[in-house]
N, C-alpha and C positions, 0 to 999 in steps of 0.2 A: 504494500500500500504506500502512495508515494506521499510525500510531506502536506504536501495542500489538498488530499483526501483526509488524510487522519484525524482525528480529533481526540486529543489527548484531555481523559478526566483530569480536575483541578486534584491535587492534595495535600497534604497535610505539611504545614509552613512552619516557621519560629513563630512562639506562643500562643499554638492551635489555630493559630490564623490561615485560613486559606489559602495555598498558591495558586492564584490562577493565571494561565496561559491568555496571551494574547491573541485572540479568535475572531478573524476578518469574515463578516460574509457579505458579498458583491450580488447584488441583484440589478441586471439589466439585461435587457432582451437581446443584446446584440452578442454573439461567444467572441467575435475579436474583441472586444473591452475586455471582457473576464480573462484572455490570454494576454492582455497587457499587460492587466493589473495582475495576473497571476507572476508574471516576469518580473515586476519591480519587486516581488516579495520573495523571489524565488531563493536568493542569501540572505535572507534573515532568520536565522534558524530557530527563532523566539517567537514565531508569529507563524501561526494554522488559518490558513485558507481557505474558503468553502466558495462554491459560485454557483447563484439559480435565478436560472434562463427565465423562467416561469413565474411572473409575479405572483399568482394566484395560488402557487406555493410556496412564496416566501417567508409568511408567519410560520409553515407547519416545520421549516426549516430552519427558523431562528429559535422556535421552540426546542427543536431535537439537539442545536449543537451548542445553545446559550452561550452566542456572541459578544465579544466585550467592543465592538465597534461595527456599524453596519452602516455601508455603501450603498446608495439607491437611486439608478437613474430617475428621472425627471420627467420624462418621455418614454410612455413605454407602450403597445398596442393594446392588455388586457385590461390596462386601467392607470386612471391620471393618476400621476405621480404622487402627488399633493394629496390622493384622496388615500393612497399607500401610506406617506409619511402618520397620516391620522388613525391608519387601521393597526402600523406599529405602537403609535402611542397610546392606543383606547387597549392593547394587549397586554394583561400584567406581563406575562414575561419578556416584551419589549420596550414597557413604557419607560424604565430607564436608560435603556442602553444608547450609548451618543452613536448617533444616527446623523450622518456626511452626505445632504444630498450631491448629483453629478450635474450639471447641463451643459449643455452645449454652449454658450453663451453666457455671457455677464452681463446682468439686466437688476440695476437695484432694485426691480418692484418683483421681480421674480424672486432673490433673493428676500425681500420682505415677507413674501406672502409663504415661501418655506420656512422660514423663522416664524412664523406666528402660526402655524401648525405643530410645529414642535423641532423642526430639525435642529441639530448642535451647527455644523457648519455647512458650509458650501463652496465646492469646486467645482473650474472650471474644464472638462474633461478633453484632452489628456493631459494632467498637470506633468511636472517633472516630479522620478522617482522618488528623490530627495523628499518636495515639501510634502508626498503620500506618504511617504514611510512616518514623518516627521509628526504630519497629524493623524495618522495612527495611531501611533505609538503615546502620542499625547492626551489625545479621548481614550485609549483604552486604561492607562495607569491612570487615569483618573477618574474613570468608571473601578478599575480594580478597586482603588484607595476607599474609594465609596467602601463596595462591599466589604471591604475589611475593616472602614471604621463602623459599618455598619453591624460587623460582628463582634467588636469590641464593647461597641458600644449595648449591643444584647447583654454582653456578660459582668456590663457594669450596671446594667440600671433597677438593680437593686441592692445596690453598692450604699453605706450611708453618704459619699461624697458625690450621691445623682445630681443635684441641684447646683456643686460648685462646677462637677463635667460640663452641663447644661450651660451654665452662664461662658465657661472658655470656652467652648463650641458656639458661643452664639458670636464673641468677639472677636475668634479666628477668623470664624468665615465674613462677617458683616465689616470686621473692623477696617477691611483696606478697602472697601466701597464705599462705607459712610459716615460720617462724619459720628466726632465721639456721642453728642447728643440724642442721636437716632438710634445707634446703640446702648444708651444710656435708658430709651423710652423700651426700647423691648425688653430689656432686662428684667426693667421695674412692672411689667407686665406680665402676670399667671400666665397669660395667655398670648405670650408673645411668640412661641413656636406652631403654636395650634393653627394647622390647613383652613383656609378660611378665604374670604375675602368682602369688600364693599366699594359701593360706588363712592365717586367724590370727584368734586372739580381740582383737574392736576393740570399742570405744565408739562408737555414733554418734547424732551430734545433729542434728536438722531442727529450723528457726527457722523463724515464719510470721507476718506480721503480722496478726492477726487480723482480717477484717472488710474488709482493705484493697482490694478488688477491688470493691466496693460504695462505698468512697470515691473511689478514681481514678477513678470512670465520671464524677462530678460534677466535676472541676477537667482545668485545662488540662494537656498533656503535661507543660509544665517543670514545674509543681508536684509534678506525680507523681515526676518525676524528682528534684526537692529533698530529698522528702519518703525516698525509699528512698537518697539519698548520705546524708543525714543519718545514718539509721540503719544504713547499713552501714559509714561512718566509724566511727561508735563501736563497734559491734561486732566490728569486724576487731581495733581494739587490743587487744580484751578478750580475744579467741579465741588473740591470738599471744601475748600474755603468759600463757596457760593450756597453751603448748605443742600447740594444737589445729592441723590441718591444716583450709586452707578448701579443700573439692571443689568445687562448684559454688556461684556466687551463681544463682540461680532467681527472674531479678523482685526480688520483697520475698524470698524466703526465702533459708536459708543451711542447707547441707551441710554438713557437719564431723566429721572423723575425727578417733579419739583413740588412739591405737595404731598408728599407721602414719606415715610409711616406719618411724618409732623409738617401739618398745613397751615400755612403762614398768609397771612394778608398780601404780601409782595413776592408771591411765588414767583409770580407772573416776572415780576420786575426784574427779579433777583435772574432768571434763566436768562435774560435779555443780557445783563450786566456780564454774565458769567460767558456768553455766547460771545461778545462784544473781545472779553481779554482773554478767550480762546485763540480769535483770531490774530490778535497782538499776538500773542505768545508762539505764532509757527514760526515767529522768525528766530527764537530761541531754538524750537525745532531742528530748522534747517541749519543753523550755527554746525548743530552736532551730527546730523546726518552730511554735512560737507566734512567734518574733522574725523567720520568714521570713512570718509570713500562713498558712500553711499549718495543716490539720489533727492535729490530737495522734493519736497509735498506742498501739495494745496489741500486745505480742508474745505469741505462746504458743512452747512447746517441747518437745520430745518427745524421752525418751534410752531410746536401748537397747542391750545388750551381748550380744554373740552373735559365732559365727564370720562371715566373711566374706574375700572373695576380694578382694584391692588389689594394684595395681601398674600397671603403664604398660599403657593401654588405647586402642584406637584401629588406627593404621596407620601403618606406616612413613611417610608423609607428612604425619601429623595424631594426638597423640598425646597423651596427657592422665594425671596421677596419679590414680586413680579407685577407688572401692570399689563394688561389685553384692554381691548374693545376698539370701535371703532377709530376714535379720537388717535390711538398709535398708531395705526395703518395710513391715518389722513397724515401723520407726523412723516412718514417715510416716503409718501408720497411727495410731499413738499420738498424734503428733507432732494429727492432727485431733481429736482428740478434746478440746483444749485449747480453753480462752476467755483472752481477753487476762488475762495477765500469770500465768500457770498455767505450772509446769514438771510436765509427767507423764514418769513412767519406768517402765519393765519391772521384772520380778518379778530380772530378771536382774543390772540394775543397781543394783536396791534391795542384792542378797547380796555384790556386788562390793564396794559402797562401807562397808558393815557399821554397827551401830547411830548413826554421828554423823549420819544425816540426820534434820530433823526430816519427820516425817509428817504432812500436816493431813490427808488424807484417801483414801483408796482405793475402787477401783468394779472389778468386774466386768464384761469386756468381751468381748465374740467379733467381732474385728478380720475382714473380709476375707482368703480366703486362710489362716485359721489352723483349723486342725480341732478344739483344742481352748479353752472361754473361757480367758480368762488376767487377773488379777491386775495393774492400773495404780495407781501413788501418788501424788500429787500432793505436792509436796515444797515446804516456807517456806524450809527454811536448812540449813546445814553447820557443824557443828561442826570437832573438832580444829584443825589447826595453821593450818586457813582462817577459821574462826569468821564464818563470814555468813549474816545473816539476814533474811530479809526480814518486814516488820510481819504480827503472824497478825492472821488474818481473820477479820473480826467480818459474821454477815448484815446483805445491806441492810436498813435501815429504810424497812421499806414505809409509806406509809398507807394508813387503807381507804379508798373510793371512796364517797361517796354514793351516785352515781351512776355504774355498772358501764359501762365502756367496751366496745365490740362488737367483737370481731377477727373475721378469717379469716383461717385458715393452710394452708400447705401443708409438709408433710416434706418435707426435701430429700432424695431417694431418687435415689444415680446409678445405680440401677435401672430407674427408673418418672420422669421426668419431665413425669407429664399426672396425677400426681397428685390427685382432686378435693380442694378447699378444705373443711375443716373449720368450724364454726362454735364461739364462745367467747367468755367475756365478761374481762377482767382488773378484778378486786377488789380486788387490793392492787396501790400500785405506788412505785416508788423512782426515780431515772433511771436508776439500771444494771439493774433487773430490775422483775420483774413476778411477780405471784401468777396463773396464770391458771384457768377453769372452762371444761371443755370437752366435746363432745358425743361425743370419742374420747379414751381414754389412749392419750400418743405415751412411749416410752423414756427413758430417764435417756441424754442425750449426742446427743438426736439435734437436728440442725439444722432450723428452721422458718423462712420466710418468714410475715411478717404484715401484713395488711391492716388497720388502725389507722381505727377511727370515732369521732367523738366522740360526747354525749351524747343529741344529735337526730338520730345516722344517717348524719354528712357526714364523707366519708371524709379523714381528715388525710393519709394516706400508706398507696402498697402495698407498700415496700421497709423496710420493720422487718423486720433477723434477729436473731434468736434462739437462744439452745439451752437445752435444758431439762436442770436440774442437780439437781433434787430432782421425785422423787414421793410429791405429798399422799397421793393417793386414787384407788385406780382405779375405783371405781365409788360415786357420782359423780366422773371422771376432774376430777381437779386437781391442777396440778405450778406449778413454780417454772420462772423461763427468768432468765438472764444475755443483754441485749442484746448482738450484737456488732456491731452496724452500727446507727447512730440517724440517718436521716438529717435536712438541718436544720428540714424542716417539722416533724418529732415531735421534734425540742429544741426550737424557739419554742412549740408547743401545751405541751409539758410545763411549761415554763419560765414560759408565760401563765398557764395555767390553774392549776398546781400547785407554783410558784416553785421548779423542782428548778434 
C-alpha cells in the first residue's frame, strides 16, 4: 500500500496525549489536481494523502479517514462548492477541521462568500509546492493542538484549578486580539465562554492588501510570509489602541469589530480614526518590507455600520468570538471596491461618525446581494479630538504617448470567467494609472486584467491589473484605470522606456 493510500491510526503520545498524523484529503473533480497535489506531498513523509473525485462522497470519506486539513474545489459538477463547504461544517465530524477552499481565480467576493460559510482559507489553484505544504502543515498543527488541548483540557476540568485554567485560556487566546478591557469584561462574566450570540448595532472593518495575491505568486513562501507579519505587526497595535476587536486574520486581510463584546457611543468614530492611521502607518510598513528585500503594499479598507449578530460561535469543543449577518458581507463588499490606500465606507457610517470626516469622493454602487444601489465615500481624514489626515489627492500626471500602447483586457467577472479579451490602446500614462481607449465601455470600479504591448506589437506582460476609477467617454468608450498589480517586466519597460 503506497504512502498516500495508507492511513495511519493516531496513538498514544507524551502524557497520554494523542499523536496524530497529518491527514490531507483533496476533493475535486478533476484526477490531474489530485496528481498535483498528490506530487507536492509526495517527500513529506509526515503527511497521508487521500483524494475523492466524487463530491457526493466526500463526507463519507472524511468521516472514515478523520482529516486534520481538507482541500475542496470550488467548482465542481455534482454540487456548488459553497453548498459542500456548508455540508462539511453542518457535519460533526467535519465541523472542525480547517477546511482550504481551491479556485481558479482570485475574486475578493468569492473569497468572502467562502469565509462566511465556514472555510479557514483560500487558494489560488495551482499554488506553489512551498506555500501548500506550508498551509498545511499550519491548519493541520493547529487543528492537532486543538484536539490535544482539547484532551487536556477533559482531564482537567475537574481539577480544583478549573476556573484559574478557564480564565488563562481565555487571555491566551483573546489576549493578542483584544484589547486588555474586553478581556477584562469576559473574564468578569459566568458567562463569558458560553456558545451564544445577539444582535446589536457594530462597526465593521475589512482590510485587504491590495493586488497582493498577484505579488505572492512571484516570490518565495517566507517572503510572502514576511511581507503579511510585517503588516499585521503594525496593524494589530493600531487596531488595539483604537479599542477594535480582531475577528479573523484572513491571509493578508483583517476583520474587525467595533462595538463588540463592549459598545461605545463613538464606535463609529473611533473605526474611522483607526482606518485613517492605518493608512499612515503602511509607510512604516513599506520602510520594513524594502529593508527585508521584499515588495512595498497598498492596503484598501472598507467600513460599514449596521446590525449584526456576535458572540461565541462554533461548538462546545471549538469556539470562536465572531460577528455574521448581513451588515459583514455588505463590509466586504465595499471593502473591494477599494484600490490601494483608499478607505471606502457606507452611507451608514458616513451619519454615524457626523460632518468631521473629510470627503474626497463618493460613487454609486449596487454591491452583490443588495437590492437597492447604495451611496460609498471615500474618506482622507478625521477631524475632532482625532485630527488625522491623510495628504489629498492630486490626479496622476499622465503623459501623452507618441506612440499609443496596445492592451487587451478582460473584466474580472466572478460570474463569467471565459470572458473574451477586449481590445484598447493606452494614450496617457503615469506609473500608477493609465488613460485608456477602448473598443467597449467597462464600469467605474470594475477590475481588469491587461495584456501590455509595446510599440511594434511585442507583448511586455499578460498580468497588468487594473480598475477603472473615472469615465471619459462612452462612446468612443475611454476611462481612466488605477494599476493594482505592476508586475516587474511593466516597471523595467515603464521605467526604460518612460523613466517613471
Amino acid at each position: 500500500m503506497s504512502r498516500d493510500e495508507r492511513h495511519t491510526p493516531a496513538g498514544n503520545g507524551v502524557g497520554g496525549l494523542t499523536q496524530h498524523r497529518i491527514t490531507v484529503l483533496l476533493v475535486d473533480d478533476q484526477a490531474i489536481i489530485g496528481e498535483a497535489v498528490r506530487r507536492m506531498l509526495t517527500e513529506e513523509e509526515d503527511i497521508d494523502f487521500h483524494y475523492c473525485q466524487d463530491a457526493t462522497l466526500a463526507i463519507k470519506t472524511a468521516e472514515r479517514i478523520s482529516p486534520t486539513v481538507i482541500l475542496q474545489d470550488l467548482v465542481m459538477p455534482e454540487i456548488d462548492g459553497l453548498m459542500l463547504v456548508r455540508y462539511f461544517r453542518a457535519n460533526p465530524a467535519t465541523r472542525e477541521v480547517p477546511l482550504i477552499v481551491l479556485s481558479g481565480k482570485e475574486e475578493p467576493l468569492t473569497k468572502a462568500d467562502a469565509f462566511a460559510v465556514g472555510a479557514n482559507d483560500y487558494l489560488v489553484k495551482l499554488p506553489d509546492r512551498l506555500e501548500v505544504v506550508a498551509r498545511i502543515r499550519h491548519h493541520s498543527q493547529g487543528y492537532i493542538n486543538l484536539l490535544q488541548r482539547n484532551e487536556a483540557f477533559k482531564a482537567l476540568k475537574d481539577s480544583e484549578k478549573q476556573l484559574e485554567i478557564r480564565n488563562r485560556f481565555i487571555r491566551e487566546t483573546f489576549g493578542r486580539y483584544l484589547s486588555d478591557d474586553i478581556v477584562d469584561n469576559i473574564l468578569e462574566s459566568p458567562e463569558g465562554m458560553r456558545l451564544g450570540g445577539e444582535k446589536r448595532m457594530a462597526t465593521i472593518m475589512m482590510t485587504d492588501l491590495r493586488g497582493f495575491t498577484a505579488i505572492s505568486e512571484r516570490l518565495a513562501a517566507e517572503e510572502v510570509v514576511r511581507i503579511i507579519n510585517n503588516y499585521l505587526e503594525v496593524m494589530t497595535d493600531i487596531i488595539l489602541k483604537y479599542q477594535g476587536t480582531i475577528d479573523e486574520f484572513i491571509g493578508d486581510a483583517i476583520l474587525v469589530i467595533f462595538g463588540a463584546p463592549i459598545r461605545r457611543e463613538d464606535d463609529a468614530e473611533r473605526a474611522m480614526a483607526c482606518a485613517i492611521e492605518m493608512q499612515m502607518a503602511m509607510e512604516i510598513v513599506n520602510e520594513r518590507n524594502r529593508a527585508s528585500g521584499v515588495p512595498e503594499v497598498a492596503q484598501g479598507i472598507g467600513i460599514n455600520t449596521g446590525e449584526v449578530v456576535v458572540g461565541n460561535i462554533g461548538s462546545e469543543k471549538r469556539s470562536k468570538y465572531g460577528v455574521v449577518g448581513r451588515n459583514v458581507n455588505l463590509t466586504a463588499r465595499i471593502e473591494s471596491y477599494t484600490v490601494g490606500g483608499q478607505t471606502l465606507i457606507s452611507e451608514s457610517t458616513l451619519s454615524a461618525c457626523g460632518p468631521i470626516l473629510r470627503i474626497d469622493d463618493q460613487t454609486e454602487v449596487m454591491p452583490k446581494g443588495v437590492k437597492e444601489p447604495i451611496t460609498i465615500y471615500e474618506i482622507g481624514g478625521i477631524g475632532g479630538k482625532h485630527n488625522l489626515y491623510l495628504p489629498e489627492k492630486t490626479p496622476p500626471e499622465m503623459i501623452e504617448l507618441s506612440h499609443p500602447l496596445g492592451i487587451q483586457f478582460t473584466e474580472l467577472n466572478e460570474k463569467d470567467t471565459q470572458e473574451a479579451a477586449h481590445k484598447g490602446v493606452i494614450r496617457r500614462l503615469a506609473a500608477e494609472a493609465a488613460e485608456v481607449a477602448a473598443e467597449v465601455d467597462v464600469g467605474r470600479l470594475t477590475n481588469i486584467k491587461i495584456s501590455l504591448f509595446d510599440e511594434e506589437g511585442y507583448e511586455i506582460t499578460t498580468d497588468l491589473y487594473a480598475k477603472v476609477t473615472r469615465n471619459l467617454s462612452a462612446s468612443p468608450a475611454e476611462f481612466v484605470v488605477i494599476f493594482t498589480s505592476v508586475p516587474p517586466e511593466a516597471k523595467s519597460f515603464f521605467r526604460y522606456r518612460y523613466n517613471f
